[in-house]
C-alpha positions in Angstrom: 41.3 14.5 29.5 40.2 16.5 26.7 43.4 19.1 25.7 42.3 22.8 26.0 45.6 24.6 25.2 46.2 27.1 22.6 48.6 29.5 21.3 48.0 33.4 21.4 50.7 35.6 20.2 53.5 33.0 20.7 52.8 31.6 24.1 51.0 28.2 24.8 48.0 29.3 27.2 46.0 25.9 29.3 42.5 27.2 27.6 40.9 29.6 25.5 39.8 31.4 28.1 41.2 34.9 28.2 40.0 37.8 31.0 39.5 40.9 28.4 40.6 44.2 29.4 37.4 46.0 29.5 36.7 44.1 32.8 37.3 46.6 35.9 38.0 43.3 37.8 41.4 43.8 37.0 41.6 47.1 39.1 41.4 45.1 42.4 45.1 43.2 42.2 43.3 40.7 44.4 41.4 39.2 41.5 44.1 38.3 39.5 44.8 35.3 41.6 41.5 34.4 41.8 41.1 35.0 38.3 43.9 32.5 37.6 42.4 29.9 40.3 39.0 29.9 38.5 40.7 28.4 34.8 42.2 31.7 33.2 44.7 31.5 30.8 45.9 34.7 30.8 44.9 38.2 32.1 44.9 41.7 29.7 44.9 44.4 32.6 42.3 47.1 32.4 43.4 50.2 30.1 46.0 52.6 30.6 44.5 55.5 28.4 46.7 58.5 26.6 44.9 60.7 28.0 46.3 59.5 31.5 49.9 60.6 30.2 48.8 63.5 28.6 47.3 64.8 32.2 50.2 64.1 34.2 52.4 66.0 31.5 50.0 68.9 32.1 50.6 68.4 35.4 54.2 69.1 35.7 54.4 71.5 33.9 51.8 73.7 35.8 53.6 72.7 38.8 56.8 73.9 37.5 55.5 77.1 35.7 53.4 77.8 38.6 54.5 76.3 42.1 52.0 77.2 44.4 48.6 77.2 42.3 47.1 73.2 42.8 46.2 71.0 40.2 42.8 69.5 39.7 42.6 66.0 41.7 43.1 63.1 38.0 39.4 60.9 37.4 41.8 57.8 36.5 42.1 55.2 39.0 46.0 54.7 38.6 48.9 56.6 37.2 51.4 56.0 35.0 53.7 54.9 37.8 51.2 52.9 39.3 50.3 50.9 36.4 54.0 49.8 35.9 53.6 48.7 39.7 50.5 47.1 38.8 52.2 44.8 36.3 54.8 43.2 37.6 52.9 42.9 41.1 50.5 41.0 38.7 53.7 39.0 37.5 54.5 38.0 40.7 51.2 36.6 41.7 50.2 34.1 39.1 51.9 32.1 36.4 49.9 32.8 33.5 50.8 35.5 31.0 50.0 39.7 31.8 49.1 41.6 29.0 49.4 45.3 29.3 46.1 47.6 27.8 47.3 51.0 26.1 44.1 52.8 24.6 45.1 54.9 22.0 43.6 57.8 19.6 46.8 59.7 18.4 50.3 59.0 16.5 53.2 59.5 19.5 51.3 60.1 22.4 53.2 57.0 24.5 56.9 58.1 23.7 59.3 55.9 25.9 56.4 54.9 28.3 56.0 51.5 26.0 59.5 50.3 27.3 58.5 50.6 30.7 55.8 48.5 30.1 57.9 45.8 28.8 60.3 46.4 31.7 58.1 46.2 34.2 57.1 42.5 32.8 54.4 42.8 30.4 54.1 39.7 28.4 52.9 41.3 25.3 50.6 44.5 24.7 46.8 45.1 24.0 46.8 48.2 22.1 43.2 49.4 21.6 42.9 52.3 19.1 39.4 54.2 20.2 38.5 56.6 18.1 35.0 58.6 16.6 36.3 60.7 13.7 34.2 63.8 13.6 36.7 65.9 11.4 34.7 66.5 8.1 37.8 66.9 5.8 39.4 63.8 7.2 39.6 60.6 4.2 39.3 57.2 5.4 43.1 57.1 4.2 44.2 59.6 7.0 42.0 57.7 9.6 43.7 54.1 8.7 47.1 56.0 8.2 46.6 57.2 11.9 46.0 53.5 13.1 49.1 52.4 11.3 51.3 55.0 12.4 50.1 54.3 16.1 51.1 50.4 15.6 54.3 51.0 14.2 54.8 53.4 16.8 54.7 50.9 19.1 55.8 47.4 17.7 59.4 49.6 16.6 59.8 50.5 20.1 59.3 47.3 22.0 60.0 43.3 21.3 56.6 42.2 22.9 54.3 40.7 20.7 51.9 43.7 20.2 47.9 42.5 19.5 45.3 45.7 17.2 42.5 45.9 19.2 40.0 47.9 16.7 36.5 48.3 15.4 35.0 47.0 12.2 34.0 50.2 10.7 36.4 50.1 8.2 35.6 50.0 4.2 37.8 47.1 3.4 38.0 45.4 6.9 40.4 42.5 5.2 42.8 45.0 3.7 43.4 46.9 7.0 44.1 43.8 8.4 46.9 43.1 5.9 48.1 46.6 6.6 48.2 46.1 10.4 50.0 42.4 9.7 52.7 44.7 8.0 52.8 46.9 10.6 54.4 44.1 12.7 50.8 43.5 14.6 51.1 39.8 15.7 47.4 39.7 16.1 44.3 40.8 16.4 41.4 41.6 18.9 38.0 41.4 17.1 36.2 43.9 17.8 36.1 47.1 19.9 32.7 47.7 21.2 31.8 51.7 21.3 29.7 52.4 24.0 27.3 54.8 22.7 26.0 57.6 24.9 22.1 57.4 25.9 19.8 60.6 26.6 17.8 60.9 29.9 14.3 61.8 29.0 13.5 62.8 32.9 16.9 65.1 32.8 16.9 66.0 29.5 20.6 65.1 29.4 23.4 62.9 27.6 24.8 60.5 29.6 26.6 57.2 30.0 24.6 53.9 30.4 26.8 50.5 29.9 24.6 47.9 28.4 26.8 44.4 29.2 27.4 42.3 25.6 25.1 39.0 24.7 25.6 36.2 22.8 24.1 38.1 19.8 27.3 40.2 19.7 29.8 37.3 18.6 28.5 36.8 15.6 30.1 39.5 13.8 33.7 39.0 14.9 32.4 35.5 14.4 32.0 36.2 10.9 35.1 38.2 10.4 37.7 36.0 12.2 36.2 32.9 9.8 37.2 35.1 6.5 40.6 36.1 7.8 41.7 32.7 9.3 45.0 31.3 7.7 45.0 34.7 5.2 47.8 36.2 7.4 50.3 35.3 9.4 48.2 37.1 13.0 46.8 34.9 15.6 42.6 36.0 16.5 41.0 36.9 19.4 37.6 37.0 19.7 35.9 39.9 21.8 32.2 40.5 22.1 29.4 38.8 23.3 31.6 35.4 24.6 29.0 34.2 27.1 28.8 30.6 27.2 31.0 27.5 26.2 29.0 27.4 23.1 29.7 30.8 22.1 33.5 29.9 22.9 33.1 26.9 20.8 32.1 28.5 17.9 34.9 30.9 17.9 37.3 28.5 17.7 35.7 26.3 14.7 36.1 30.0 12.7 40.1 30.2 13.8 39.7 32.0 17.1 43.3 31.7 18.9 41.4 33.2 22.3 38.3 34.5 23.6 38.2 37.6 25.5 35.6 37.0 28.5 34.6 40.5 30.4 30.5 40.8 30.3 29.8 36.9 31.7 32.4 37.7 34.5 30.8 40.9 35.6 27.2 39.9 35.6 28.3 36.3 37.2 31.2 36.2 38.8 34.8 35.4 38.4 34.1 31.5 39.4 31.8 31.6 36.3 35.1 30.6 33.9 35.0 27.1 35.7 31.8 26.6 34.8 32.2 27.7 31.0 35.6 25.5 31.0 33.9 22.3 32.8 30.9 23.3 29.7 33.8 23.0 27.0 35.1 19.7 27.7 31.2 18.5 28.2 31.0 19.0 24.6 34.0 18.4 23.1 33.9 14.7 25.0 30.7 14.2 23.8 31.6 15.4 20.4 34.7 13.0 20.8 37.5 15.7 20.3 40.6 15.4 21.9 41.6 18.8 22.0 40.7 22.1 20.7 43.4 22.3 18.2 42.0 19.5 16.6 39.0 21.7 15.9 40.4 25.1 15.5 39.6 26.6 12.0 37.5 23.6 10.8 34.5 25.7 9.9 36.6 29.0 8.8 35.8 30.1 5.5 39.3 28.4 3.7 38.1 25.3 4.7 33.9 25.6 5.3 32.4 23.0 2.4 30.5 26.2 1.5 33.0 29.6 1.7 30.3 32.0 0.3 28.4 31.4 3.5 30.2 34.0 5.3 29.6 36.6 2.4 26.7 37.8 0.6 25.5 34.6 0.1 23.9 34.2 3.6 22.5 37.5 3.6 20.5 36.5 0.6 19.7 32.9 2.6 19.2 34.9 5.6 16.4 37.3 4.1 14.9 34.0 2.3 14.7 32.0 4.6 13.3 34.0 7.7 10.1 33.2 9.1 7.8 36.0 10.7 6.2 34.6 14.3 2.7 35.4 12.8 1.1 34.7 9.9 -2.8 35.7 8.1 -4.9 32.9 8.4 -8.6 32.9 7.5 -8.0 37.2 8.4 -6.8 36.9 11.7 -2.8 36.4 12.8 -1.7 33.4 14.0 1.8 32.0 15.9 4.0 30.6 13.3 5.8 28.7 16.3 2.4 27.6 18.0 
């Protein structure tokens, strides 16, 4: 039998094959057994957001400063409290590890509520800094201070390995990784996707419309993980677009440690991650790997026979070597493909 296991974040996980948190699967407790039945290695819960705490703060305090006015009804599936419950129910379930999802935009806004996480059984923290600055006289120093100070917030309070979930708009992407390394991150999750608000022509209004990821998605994170592999000491998890076994092969020839699965599960099912596991070990028999450590990081850029691929050198062979589907022949167009 072909070996699948891998290390993320100092645990030995059967497989690659990670359930991301962006999947609302995780909000029935019921799926987290069957997630683990169906080949996953380990679970990150759906999000706890700040706002959540921030709310319930509200909360209190309008209920202690004014007793007998009602609060608004909260839009959040769970509290606080019932996250906590959530995890170590979660715990008790399966075997494989539980990662806790804190979605994050400002510096101290989870105070002592990180311990509780860790107390409640957490094997190590997701923290996913969302944020759209808008704030014309904010630098790009302030924004990557505020990531900073929002790790280190966190990785001082707890001794759970703590992954960076973040996006790649950053002017020096390798640099902030360094930075966030220093900050005590033991890894990272490449990349956040923003979903971008749509406008209804019919209504004439903004509004929300979820577009699932494709396999077209992976190649930046793809790209990025293959440039920082072996740079720093932080173990890589690849997020975006991981549809197919192929598209988890490839992340581990860059230096992947995991691949965070959430799109393929919702538009096929949970009992999809046996078929993309049973699509894995297709391959790498017929490849005549033994294990996927044996590949991991063979095709990153420290050790690709040509490193300048993943920089501005294959933009240039990109743009060169592209050929349009039609062509002018004899004045009329023509399939280049036909």
């Amino acid at each position: 039998m072909v070996d699948l296991s891998t290390t993320y974040l100092g645990m030995t996980l059967r497989s690659p094959l990670v359930v991301g948190a962006a999947a609302p699967l995780t909000e029935n407790i019921d799926n987290i057994k069957r997630m683990e039945d169906a080949g996953a290695a380990a679970i990150v819960l759906h999000s706890l957001f700040e706002e959540q705490l921030l709310e319930e703060r509200y909360e209190a305090y309008h209920q202690f400063a004014h007793p007998t006015e009602s609060y608004p009804e909260s839009d959040f599936p769970v509290d606080s409290e019932a996250y906590l419950e959530r995890i170590s129910r979660a715990k008790k379930m399966v075997d494989i590890p539980i990662f806790a999802s804190l979605n994050s935009s400002i510096i101290g806004s989870w105070g002592d509520y990180v311990r509780l996480v860790e107390q409640a059984g957490a094997d190590g923290l997701e923290l996913n800094i969302y944020d759209v600055p808008t704030d014309l006289s904010m630098t790009g120093d302030r924004v990557e201070q505020t990531y900073l100070d929002i790790v280190r917030s966190v990785t001082d309070a707890v001794n759970l390995p703590v992954a960076v979930k973040l996006s790649p708009f950053f002017s020096n992407m390798a640099n902030m990784a360094k930075r966030l390394s220093n900050a005590n991150a033991s890894g990272l999750v490449l990349f956040n996707r923003f979903y971008q608000p749509d406008i209804n022509l019919e209504t004439l209004e903004v509004e929300s419309n979820l577009l699932l990821s494709t396999s077209r998605e992976m190649r930046l994170p793809m790209r990025w993980i293959a440039i920082l592999y072996r740079t720093l000491p932080l173990d890589f998890a690849a997020t975006g677009g991981i549809i197919t076994a192929q598209d988890v092969i490839k992340m581990m020839l860059v230096g992947a440690n995991v691949t965070m699965l959430v799109s393929v599960l919702l538009s096929h099912g949970i009992e999809q991650l046996q078929k993309i596991e049973k699509d894995m070990v297709e391959w790498l028999e017929a490849k005549e790997y033994d294990s996927i450590a044996q590949l991991q990081g063979s095709l990153s850029q420290v050790n690709c026979p040509v490193p300048s691929v993943f920089e501005r050198a294959q933009y240039l062979k990109a743009l060169q070597t592209y050929q349009p589907y039609w062509r002018m022949v004899d004045g009329s167009y023509v399939k280049n493909y036909a």
